[in-house]
C-alpha positions in Angstrom: -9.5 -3.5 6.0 -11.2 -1.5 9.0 -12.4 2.0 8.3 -10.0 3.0 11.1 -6.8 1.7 9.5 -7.9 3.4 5.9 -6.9 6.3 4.1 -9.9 8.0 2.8 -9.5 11.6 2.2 -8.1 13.2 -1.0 -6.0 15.0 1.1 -4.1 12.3 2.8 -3.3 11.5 -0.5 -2.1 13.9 -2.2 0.0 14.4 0.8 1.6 11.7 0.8 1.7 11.8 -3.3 3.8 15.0 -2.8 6.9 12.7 -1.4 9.2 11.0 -3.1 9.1 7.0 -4.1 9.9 5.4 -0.7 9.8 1.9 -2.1 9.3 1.1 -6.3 9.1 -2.8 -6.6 7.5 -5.4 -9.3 4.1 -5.2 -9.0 3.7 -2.0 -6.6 5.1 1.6 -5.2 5.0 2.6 -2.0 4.5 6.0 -0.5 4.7 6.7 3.3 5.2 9.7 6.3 5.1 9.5 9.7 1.8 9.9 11.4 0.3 11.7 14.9 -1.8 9.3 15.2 -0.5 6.5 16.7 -1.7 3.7 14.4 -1.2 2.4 10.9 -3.0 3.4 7.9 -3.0 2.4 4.6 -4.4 3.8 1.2 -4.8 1.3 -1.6 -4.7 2.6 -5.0 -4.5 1.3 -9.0 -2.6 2.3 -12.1 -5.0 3.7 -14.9 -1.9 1.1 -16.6 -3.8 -1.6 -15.8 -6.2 -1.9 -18.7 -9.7 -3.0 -18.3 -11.8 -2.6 -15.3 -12.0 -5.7 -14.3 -8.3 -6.4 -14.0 -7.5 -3.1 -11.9 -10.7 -4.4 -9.5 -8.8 -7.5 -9.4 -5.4 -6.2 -8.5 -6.9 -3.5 -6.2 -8.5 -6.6 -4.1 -5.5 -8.7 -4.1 -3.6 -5.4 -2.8 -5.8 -4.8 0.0 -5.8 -8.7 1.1 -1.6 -8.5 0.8 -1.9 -5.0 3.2 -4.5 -7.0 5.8 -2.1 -10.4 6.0 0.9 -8.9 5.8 0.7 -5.7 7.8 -3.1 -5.3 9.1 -2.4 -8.4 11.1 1.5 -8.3 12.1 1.8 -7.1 15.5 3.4 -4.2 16.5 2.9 -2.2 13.5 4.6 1.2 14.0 2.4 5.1 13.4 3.1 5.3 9.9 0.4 6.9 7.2 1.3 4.8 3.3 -0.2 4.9 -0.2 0.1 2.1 -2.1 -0.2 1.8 -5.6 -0.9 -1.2 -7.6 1.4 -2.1 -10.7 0.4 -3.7 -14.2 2.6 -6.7 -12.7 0.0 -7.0 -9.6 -2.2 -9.2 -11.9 0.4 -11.4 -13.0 2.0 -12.4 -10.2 1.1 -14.9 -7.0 -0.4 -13.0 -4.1 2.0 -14.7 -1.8 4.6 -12.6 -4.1 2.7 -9.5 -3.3 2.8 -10.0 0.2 6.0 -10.1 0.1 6.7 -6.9 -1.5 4.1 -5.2 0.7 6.0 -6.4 4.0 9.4 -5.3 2.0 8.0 -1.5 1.2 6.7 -1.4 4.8 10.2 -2.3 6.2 11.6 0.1 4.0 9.3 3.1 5.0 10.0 2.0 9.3 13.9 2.7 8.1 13.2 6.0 6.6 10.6 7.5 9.2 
């Protein structure tokens, strides 16, 4: 993902943190507010449920490849600010699969904004 289309700071998340679930699926949970500044950003975080190190790097990758196909690279993408967090399911299932649930939360969050 580009640096510009990134949540980095603590405080973004724990902004967004302090909402309520927007979106609770299989393999990830989706938090997300309306943003000033005019583009999409995402934050991509991992369950400490996801035992071992290598399998929350894992699921953390395939999460930020399932943001840049499925929302990075959709045009038209609306102001929004989103956290997502990684499931122990993400390892599991296909990335195709996660993907889909990614475009699902985002839909989800556009309805409630």
């Amino acid at each position: 993902m580009k640096k510009r289309a990134r949540l980095t700071r603590q405080s973004d998340f724990q902004r967004l943190l302090g909402r309520p679930k927007v979106f609770q699926g299989r393999a990830l949970i989706a938090f997300g507010v309306p943003s000033d500044l005019g583009r999409l950003r995402v934050g991509v975080a991992t369950s400490r449920h996801i035992k071992g190190a290598v399998n929350r790097n894992r699921a953390r990758r395939r999460l930020r490849e399932a943001v840049r196909v499925g929302l990075l690279d959709a045009p038209g993408s609306a102001s929004l600010d989103i956290v997502v967090i990684a499931r122990p399911e993400m390892v599991k299932i296909s990335l195709p699969l996660v993907t889909e649930e990614v475009q699902e939360a985002y839909q989800r969050l556009l309805r409630r904004a």
